[in-house]
N, C-alpha and C positions, 0 to 999 in steps of 0.2 A: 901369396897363398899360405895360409896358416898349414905347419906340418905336425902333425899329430901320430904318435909312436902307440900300437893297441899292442898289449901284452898279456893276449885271453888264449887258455887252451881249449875250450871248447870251440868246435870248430864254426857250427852252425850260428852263433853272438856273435864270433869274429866275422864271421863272412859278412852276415849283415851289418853289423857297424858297420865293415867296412865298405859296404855300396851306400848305405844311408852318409855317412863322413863324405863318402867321395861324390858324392847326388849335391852335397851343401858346399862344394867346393874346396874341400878340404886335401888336400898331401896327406896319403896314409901309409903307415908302415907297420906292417903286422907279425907278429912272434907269439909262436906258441909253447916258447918255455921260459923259465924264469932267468934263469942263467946269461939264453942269449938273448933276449928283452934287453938286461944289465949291460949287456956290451954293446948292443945297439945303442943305447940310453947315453953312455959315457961317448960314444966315437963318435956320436951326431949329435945334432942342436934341434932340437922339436920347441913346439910352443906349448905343448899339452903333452902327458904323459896318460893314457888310460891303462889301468895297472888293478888285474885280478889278483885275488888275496892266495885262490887255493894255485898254484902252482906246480907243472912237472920243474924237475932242475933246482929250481929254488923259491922261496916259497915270497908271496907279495910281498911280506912283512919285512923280510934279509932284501929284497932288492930293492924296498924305498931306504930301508936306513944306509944301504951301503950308497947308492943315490944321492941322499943327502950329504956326505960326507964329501960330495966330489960337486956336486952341481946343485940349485937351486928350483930347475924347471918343473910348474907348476904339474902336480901329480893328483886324479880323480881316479880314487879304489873303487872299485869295483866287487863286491863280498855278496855271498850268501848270507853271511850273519850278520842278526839284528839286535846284537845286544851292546848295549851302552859303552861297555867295555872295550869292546872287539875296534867300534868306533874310535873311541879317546886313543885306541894306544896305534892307531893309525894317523890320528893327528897330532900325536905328541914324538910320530918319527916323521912328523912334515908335511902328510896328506891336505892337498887345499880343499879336498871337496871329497865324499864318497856317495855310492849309491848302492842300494842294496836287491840284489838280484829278489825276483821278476824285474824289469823297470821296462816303462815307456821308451824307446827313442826320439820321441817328441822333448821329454825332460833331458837325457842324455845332451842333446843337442844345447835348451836353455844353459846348461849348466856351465858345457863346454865354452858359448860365447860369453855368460858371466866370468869365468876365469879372464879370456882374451881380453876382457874390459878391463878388469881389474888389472892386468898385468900392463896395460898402454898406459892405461891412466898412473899408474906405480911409476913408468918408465917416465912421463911428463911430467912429474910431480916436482915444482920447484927446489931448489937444496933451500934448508932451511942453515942460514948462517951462525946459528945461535949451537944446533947441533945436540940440542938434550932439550928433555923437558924435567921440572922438576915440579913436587908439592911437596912440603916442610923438608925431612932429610931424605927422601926417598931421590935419587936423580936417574933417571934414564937417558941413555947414549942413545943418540937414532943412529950415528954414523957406524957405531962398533955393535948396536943390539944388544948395549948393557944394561943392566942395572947396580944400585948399589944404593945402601941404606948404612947411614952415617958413618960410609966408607967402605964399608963392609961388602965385597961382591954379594952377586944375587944371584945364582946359577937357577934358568927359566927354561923352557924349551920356547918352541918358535911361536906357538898358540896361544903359553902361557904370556909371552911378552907382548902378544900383539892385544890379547885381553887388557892388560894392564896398560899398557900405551892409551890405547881405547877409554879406559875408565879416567885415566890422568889427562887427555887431550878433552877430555868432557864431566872437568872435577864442577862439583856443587849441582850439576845435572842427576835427576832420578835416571836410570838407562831400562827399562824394561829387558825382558828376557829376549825376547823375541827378536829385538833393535839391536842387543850383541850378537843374533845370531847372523843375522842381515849382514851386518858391518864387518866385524870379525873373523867371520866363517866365511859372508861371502853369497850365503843362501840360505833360505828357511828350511830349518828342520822339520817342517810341520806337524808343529806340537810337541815334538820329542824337545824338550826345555831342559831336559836334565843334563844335560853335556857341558850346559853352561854352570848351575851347579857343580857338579865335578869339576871345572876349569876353577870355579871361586875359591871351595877348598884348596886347592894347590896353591895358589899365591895365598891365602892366608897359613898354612902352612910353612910358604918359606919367606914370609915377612912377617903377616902378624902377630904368629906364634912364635916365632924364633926372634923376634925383634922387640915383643913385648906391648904393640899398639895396636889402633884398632882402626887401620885405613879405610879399609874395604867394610862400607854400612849395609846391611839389607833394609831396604823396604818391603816388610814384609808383604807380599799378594800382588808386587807389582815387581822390583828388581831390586838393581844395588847402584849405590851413589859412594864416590871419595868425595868426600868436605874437605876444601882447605881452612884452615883455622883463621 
């Protein structure tokens, strides 16, 4: 039975998630502050973390990054706000997924088993022997989540490198916007494309501008392709 940690101060969302969670067969454990959310989070093993941004105690944004620093367990935000911004920088402290208040619990649910998939299939996933991928001097570690370009570290966050991994596991392929968001993300953003934009900028920021090349192509009106030479 998948165990799932909700970390909502409103009382009336928690309650409900938490009969709809436990209606789909779910372990729930529910906190309605941020602080003790965090300590929950760290003393137990969940499969899912659902994690509000506005917070008593401490606030969404302080308990995923302190989260991240200790544990891995996949975390879907939960936010009132719909701005681009507010998004990127909840995925660039680790969020695998957000949703943004009104929402369905039809979709909540979809998204929840999208993670659990993602996360078996992550857990099955053969060792690859080889251990990197490369194209010309660019090399990426799978085993350490490095990169490095003609030696040179690559300091990424965890969305920026899985982008990249992504665009190098499928070089001389067009990838559309949409197909990174799917794969990448995990989920369709419907229509909101621009996350991906901001994600591209960043890696051409700390390779192709800082490195002097031009790995990362746009197609323009469709997406972005790496060529290998």
């Amino acid at each position: 039975m998948p165990k799932i940690l909700l970390i909502e101060d409103e009382a009336k969302i928690s309650r409900f998630c938490t009969l709809e969670l436990m209606h789909e067969g779910y372990e729930v454990v529910a906190s309605a502050d941020g602080r003790e959310g965090l300590e929950i989070a760290l003393a137990q093993n969940f499969d899912v973390i659902i994690l509000d941004i506005m917070l008593p105690g401490l606030n969404g944004m302080e308990v995923l990054r302190r989260l991240r620093a200790a544990k891995n367990t996949p975390v879907l935000i939960l936010t009132a706000r719909d701005q681009v911004t507010d998004k990127v920088m909840g995925l660039d402290l680790g969020a695998d997924d957000y949703m943004t208040k009104p929402f369905a619990i039809e979709e909540l649910l979809a998204r929840i088993r999208k993670i659990l998939k993602r996360s078996d299939a992550a857990a099955n996933e053969p060792s690859d022997p080889s251990g990197e991928r490369r194209i010309g001097k660019l090399v990426i570690g799978l085993n350490k989540h490095s990169v490095a370009y003609e030696g040179h570290n690559v300091d990424l966050t965890r969305k920026e490198y899985d982008l990249l991994l992504f665009l190098v596991e499928n070089k001389n392929k067009v990838l559309t916007r949409n197909k990174i968001l799917d794969v990448v993300w995990g989920y369709d953003f419907y229509g909101d494309t621009n996350v991906v934009d901001v994600y591209i900028r960043y890696l051409r920021s700390k390779i192709d501008d800082k490195f002097g090349v031009k790995l990362i192509q746009t197609m323009r009106g469709t997406g972005y392709i790496i060529k290998e030479d």
